[in-house]
VOMARDREN-50717 format. One line per field, with one value per residue (C-alpha): x, y, z; residue in three letters. Coordinates in pm, 1 decimal, m for minus. Layout:
residues N
x = [X:...]
y = [Y:...]
z = [Z:...]
resn = [Ala:...]
END
This chain:
residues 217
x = [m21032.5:m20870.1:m20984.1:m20729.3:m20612.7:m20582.3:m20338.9:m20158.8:m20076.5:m19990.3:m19747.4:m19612.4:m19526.8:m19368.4:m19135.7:m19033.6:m19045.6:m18789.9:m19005.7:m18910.9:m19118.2:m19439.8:m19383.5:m19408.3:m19712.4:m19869.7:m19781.4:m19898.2:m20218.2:m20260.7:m20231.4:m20461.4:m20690.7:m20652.4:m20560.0:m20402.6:m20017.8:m19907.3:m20132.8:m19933.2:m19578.6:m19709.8:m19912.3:m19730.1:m19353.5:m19268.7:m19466.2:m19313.7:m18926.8:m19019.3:m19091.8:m18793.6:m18580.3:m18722.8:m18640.6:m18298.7:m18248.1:m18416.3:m18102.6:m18396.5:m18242.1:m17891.5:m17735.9:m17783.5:m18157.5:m18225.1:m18045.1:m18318.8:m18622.8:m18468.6:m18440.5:m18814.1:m18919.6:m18734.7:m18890.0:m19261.4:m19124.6:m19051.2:m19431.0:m19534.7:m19414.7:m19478.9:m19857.5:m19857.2:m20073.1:m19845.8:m19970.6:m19918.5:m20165.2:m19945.6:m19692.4:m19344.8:m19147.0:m18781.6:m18641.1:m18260.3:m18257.8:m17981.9:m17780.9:m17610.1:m17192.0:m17096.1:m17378.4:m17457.7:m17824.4:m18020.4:m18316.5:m18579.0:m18460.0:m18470.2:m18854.5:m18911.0:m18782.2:m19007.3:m19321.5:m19223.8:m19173.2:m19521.3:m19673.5:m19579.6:m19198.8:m18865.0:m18659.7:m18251.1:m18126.9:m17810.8:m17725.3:m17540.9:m17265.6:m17308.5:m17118.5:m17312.9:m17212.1:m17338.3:m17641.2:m17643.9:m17460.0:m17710.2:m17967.9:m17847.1:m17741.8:m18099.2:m18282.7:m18478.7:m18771.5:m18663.5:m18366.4:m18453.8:m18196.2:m18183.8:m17967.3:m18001.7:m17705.5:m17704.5:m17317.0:m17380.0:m17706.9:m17473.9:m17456.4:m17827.1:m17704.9:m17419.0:m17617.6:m17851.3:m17519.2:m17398.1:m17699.4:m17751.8:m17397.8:m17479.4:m17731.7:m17989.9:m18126.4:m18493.7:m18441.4:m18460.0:m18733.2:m18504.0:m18705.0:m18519.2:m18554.3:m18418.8:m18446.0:m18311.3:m18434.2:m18705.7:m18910.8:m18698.1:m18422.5:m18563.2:m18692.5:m18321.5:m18111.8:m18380.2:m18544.9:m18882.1:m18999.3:m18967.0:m19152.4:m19126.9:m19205.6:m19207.4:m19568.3:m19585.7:m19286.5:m19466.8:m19738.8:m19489.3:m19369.2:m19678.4:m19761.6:m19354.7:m19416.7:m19800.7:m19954.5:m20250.3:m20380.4]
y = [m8025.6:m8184.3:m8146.7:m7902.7:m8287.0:m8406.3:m8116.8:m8130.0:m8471.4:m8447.7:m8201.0:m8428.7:m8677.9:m8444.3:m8353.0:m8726.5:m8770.0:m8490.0:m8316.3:m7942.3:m7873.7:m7984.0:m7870.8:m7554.1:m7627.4:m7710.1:m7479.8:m7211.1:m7365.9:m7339.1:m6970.8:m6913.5:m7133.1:m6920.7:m7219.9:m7205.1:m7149.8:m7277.0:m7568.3:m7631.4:m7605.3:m7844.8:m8156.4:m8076.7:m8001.7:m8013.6:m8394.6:m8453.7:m8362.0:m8593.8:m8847.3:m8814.7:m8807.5:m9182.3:m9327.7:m9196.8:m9345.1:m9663.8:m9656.4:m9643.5:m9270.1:m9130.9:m8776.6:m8707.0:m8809.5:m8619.5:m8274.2:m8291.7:m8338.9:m8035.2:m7802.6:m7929.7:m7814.1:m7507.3:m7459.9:m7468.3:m7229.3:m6953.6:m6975.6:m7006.6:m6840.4:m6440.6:m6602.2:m6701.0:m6511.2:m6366.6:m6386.8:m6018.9:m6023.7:m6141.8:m6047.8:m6154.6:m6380.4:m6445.7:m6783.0:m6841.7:m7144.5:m7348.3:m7711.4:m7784.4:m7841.5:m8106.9:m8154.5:m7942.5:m8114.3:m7749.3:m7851.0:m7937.8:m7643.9:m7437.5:m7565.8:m7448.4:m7143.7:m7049.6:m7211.3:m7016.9:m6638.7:m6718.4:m6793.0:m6456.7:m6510.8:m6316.0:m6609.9:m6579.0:m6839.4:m6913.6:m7171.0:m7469.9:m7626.1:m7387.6:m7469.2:m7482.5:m7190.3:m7022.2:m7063.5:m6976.8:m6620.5:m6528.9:m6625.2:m6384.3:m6075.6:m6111.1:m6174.4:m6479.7:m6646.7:m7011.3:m7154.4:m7446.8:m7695.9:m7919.5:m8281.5:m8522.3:m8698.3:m8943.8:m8852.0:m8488.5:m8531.1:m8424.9:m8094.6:m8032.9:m8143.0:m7929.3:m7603.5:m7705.1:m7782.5:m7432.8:m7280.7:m7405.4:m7347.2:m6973.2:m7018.3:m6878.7:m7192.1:m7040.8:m6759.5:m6949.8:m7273.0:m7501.3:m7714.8:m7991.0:m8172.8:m8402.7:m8763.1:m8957.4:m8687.7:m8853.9:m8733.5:m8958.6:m8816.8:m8457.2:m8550.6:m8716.1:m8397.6:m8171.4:m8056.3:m7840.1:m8014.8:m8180.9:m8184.5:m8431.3:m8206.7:m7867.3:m7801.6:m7950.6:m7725.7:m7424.5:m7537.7:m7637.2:m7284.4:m7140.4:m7327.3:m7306.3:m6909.1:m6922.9:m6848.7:m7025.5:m7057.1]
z = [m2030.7:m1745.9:m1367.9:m1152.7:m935.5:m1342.0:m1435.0:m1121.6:m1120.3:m1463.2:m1369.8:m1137.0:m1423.4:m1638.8:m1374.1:m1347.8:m1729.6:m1724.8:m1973.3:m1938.3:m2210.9:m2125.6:m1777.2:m1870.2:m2130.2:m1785.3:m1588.2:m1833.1:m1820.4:m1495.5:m1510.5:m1792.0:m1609.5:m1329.8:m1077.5:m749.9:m825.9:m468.9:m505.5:m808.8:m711.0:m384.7:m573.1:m912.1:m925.0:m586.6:m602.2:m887.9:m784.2:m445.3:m650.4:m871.1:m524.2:m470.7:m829.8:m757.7:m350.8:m528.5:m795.3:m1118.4:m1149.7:m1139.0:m1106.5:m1471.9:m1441.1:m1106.1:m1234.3:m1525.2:m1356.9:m1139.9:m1458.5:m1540.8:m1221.6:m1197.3:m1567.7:m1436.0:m1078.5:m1314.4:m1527.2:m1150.8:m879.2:m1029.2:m991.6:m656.9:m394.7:m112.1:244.6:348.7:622.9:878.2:1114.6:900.3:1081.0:977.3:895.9:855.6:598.8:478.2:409.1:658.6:639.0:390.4:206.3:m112.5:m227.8:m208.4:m441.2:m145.0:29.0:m270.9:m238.0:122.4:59.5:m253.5:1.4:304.2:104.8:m31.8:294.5:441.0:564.0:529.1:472.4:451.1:260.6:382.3:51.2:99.9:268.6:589.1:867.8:1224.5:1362.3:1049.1:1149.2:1484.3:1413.6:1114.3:1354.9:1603.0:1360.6:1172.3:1446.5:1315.5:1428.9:1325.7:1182.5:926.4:869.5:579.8:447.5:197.1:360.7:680.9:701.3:740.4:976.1:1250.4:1132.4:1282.5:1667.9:1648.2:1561.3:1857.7:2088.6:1987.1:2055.0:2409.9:2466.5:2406.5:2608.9:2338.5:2239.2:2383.5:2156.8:1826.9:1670.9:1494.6:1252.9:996.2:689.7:438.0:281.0:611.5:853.7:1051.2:1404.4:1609.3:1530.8:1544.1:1887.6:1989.4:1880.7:2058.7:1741.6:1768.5:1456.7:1183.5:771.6:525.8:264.2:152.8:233.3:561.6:638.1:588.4:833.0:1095.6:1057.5:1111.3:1399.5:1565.2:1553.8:1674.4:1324.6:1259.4:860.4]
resn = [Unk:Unk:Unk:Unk:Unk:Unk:Unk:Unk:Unk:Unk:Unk:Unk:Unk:Unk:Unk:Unk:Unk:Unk:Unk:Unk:Unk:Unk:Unk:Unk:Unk:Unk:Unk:Unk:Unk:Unk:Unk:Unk:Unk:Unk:Unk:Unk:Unk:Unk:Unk:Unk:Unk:Unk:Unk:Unk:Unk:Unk:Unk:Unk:Unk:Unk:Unk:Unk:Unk:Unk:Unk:Unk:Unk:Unk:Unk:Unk:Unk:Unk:Unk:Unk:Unk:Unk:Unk:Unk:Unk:Unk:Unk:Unk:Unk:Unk:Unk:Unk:Unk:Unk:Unk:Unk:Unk:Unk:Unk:Unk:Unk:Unk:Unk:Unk:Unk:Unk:Unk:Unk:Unk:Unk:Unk:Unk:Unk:Unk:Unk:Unk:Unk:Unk:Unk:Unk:Unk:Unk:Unk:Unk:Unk:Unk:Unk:Unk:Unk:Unk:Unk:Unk:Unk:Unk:Unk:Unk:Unk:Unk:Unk:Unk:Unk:Unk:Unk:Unk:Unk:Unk:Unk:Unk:Unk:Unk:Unk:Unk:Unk:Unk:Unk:Unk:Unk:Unk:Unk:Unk:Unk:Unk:Unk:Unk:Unk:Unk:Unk:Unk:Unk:Unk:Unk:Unk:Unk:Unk:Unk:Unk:Unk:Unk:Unk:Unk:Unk:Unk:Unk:Unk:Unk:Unk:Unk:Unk:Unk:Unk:Unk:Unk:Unk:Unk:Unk:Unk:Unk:Unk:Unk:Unk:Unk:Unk:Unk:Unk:Unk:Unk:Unk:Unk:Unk:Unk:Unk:Unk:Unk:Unk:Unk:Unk:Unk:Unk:Unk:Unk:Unk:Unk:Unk:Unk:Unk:Unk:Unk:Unk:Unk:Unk:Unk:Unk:Unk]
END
């Protein structure tokens, strides 16, 4: 029988082998094995889908390639999210969440999303394509903790400093942790738009989360 890092990993492959089927094979087993279903969705699928996201900026994957390791992993989410154990002991902090104007890539923050409901948030997802002052106003009528801003795209990258322009031009900037991510998102630029943070991944955005709004895990 495989070790839990074993199964894991070898979920990870299957994502990138596009192999829906034995993604869920996998996943099943690591609910009758009674495994940690957020550890798998972290080191598994959501490994496997960043991994997928390289072979495709390194042109050894194309569209075609990318949208079916997607449906893998969106195969194994459904065996394992019902089988994730929700952090109810906290206070819930909201998170508006979305892809910022011109870009329409949602899968990695499809992926935050799932991480950040199971880690105790009330996330509204916003969707794609949102224009900047989107953002700010759902901020303001939900009352959100943090808005999370996401690109795959360098050309729509300003997107992120205009929601942070509109925001200090409201003069509620203080009100509101703005956190991005994305393939060509990286801390200097976070730190040069005025950013509060910044995750490469899906897990570590959860943790910056938790630590933006003071929750310690």
């Amino acid at each position: 029988m495989a070790s839990e890092q074993e199964l894991y990993s070898n979920l990870s492959q299957a994502v990138v082998d596009m192999d829906e089927d034995l993604v869920i094979e996998l996943s099943n087993q690591v609910v009758e094995e009674k495994h940690d279903a957020y550890e798998a969705i972290d080191k598994g699928l959501s490994d496997g889908m960043e991994r997928a996201g390289q072979l495709f900026e390194e042109e050894e994957y194309f569209i075609p390639e990318l949208l079916m390791c997607s449906d893998a992993m969106y195969a194994g989410m459904e065996v394992l999210k019902p089988n994730i154990k929700v952090d109810n002991h906290t206070e819930k902090h909201k998170v508006v969440i979305g892809v910022v104007e011109g870009d329409t890539h949602d899968i990695g923050k499809n992926l935050v999303k799932i991480m950040l409901e199971t880690s105790g948030f009330d996330v509204v997802d916003l969707g794609r394509d949102v224009p900047p002052i989107t953002f700010v106003e759902e901020a303001i009528n939900n009352k959100a903790d943090i808005i999370a801003l996401s690109t795959l795209m360098t050309t729509t990258m300003d997107g992120m400093d205009k929601v942070i322009k509109i925001l200090n031009e409201l003069g509620v900037r203080d009100k509101f942790k703005v956190m991005i991510g994305g393939g060509p998102i990286s801390q200097s630029f976070a730190d040069k738009i005025g950013a509060d943070g910044y995750s490469v991944n899906a897990a570590e955005a959860v943790r910056l989360a938790r630590n933006l709004v003071g929750v310690e895990k």
